[in-house]
C-alpha positions in Angstrom: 140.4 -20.9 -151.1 141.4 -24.3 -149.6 138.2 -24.9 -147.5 139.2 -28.1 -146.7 142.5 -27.3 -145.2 140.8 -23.7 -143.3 137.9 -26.0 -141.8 140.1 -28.5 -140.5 142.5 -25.9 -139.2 139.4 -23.9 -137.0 137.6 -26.8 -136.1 140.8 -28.4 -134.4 141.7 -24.6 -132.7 137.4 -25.3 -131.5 137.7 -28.8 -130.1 141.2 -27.5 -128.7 139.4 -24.5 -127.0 136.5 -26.7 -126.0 134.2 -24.0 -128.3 131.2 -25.0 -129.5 131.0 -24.3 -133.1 128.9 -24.9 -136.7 129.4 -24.1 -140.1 126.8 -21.9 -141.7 126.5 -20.1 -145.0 126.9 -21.6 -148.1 128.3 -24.7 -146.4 125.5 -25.3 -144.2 123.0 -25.1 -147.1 125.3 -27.4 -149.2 125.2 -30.3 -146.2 121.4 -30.1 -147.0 122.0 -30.5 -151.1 122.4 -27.6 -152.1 125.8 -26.6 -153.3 126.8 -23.4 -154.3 129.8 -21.5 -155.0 131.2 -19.1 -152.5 134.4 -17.6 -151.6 134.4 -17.3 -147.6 133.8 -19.8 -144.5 131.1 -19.1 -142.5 130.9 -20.7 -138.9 129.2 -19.5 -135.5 130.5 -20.0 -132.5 129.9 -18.7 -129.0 130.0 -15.3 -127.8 132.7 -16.4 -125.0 135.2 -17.4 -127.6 135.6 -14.4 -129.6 138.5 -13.1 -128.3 140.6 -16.4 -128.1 139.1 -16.9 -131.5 140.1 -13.4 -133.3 144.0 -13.8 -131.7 143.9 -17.4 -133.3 143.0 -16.3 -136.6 146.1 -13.1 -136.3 148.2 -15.6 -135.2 147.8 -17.2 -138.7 148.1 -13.9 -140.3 144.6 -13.1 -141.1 143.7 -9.5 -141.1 140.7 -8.7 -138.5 138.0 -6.3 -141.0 135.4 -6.1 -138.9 134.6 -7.1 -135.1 131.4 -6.4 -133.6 129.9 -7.9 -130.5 128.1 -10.3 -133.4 130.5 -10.9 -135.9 134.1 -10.6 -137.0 135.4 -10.8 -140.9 139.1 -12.1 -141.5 141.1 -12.1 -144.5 143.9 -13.9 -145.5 146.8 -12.3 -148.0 147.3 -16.0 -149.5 144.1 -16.9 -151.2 144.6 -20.4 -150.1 143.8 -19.1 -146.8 140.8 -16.6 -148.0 138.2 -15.0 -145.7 136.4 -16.4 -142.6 133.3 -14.9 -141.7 132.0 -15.6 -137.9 129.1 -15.1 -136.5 129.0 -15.1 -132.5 126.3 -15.9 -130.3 125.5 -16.4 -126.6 122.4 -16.9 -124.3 119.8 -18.8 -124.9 120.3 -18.3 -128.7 123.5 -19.8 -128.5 121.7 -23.0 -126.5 119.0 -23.8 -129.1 121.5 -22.9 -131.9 124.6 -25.5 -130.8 121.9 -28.2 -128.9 120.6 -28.8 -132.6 123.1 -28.8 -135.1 123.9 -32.6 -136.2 127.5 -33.6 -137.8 126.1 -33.7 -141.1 129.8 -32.7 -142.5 133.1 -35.1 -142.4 136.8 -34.1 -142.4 138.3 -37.6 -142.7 137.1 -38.6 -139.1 136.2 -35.2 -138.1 132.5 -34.4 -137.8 131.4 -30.7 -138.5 128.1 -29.5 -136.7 125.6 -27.9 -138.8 122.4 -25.9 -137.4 119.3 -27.2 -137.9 117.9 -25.6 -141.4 115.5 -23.6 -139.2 118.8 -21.8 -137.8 120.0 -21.7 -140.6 116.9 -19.6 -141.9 116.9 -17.6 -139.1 120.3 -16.0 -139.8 119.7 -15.8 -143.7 116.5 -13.6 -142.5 118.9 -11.4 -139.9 120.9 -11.3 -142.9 118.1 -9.6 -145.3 117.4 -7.3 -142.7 120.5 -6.1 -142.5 121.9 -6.0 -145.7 118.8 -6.0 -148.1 121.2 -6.0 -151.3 121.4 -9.7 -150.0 117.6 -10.4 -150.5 117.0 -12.3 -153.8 120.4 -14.7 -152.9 119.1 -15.4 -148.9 115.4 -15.8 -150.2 116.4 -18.9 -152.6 118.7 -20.2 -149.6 115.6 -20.2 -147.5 112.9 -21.4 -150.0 115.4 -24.6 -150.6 116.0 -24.7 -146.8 111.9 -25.1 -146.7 111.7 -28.4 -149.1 114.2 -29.9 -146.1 112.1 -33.1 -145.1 110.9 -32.2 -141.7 111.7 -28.8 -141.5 109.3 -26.7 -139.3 107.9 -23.8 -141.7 106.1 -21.9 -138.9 109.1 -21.5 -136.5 110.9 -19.9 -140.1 107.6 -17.8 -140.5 108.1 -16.8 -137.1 111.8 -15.7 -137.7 110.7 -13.5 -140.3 107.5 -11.9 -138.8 110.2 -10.9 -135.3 112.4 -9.2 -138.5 109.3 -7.5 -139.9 109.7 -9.6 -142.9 106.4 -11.6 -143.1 105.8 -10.4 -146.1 108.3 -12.1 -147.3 107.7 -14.8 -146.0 104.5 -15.0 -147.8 106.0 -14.4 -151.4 108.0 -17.6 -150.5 105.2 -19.6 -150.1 103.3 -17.8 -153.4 106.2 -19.3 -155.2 106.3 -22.6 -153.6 
């Protein structure tokens, strides 16, 4: 997948929309140092763009596997192109998500909003809670996303005791 060249591509159809948006996943975690490989974008976005969003991505021929009121999966037939993964969010949630994201990625003079590492915790809990097979891969995410200088460990604990995960939480810190 051409990251590069699908970034660009959604963050100019976001500042054309006037959405606010972040990348998340594997990208967010790698604007913090800690690269890994992946083969899907991952970006949030507000709840209010969904639909413009999902008829931007068919425009460009992406397929639409999946739309929920949360999220929405697109895939690509040319690889280049791959699979975009968003997740959508509105409220107050959508506030404290886009009010703290800092441009911590470039795109030649482009800057690409990331959540804080907090946020970016937060969903890699929602993410174990949904789809536990994802456990062992979120749980490293999150114990990096800890060491962060400045990060705020409590308001992580408290993401996962509102999931029911404080118990994982706990083996986190076991480990160190």
């Amino acid at each position: 997948m051409d990251f590069r060249r699908v970034l660009d591509t959604l963050a100019g159809f976001f500042e054309r929309e006037q959405l606010r948006f972040a990348v998340v996943g594997a990208f967010g975690i790698a604007a913090y140092g800690r690269p890994r490989a992946t083969a899907d974008l991952d970006v949030a976005t507000g709840a209010d763009g969904q639909g413009r969003l999902i008829a931007f991505l068919d425009s460009l021929g992406y397929e639409t596997l999946h739309a929920s009121e949360g999220f929405s999966n697109h895939l690509h037939r040319d690889p280049e192109l791959g699979r975009v993964d968003v997740i959508y969010v509105a409220g107050d949630t959508a506030r404290q998500l886009f009010d703290g994201c800092r441009p911590l990625l470039r795109l030649g003079e482009r800057a690409i909003p990331v959540p804080r590492p907090e946020h970016l915790a937060a969903m890699k809990v929602h993410a174990m809670k949904n789809e536990p097979s994802r456990t062992l891969q979120e749980l490293a995410d999150i114990r990096f996303l800890l060491t962060v200088p400045g990060v705020d460990a409590a308001e992580v604990r408290g993401y996962f005791e509102r999931a029911g995960l404080g118990e994982r939480f706990d083996d986190l810190r076991r480990l160190g």
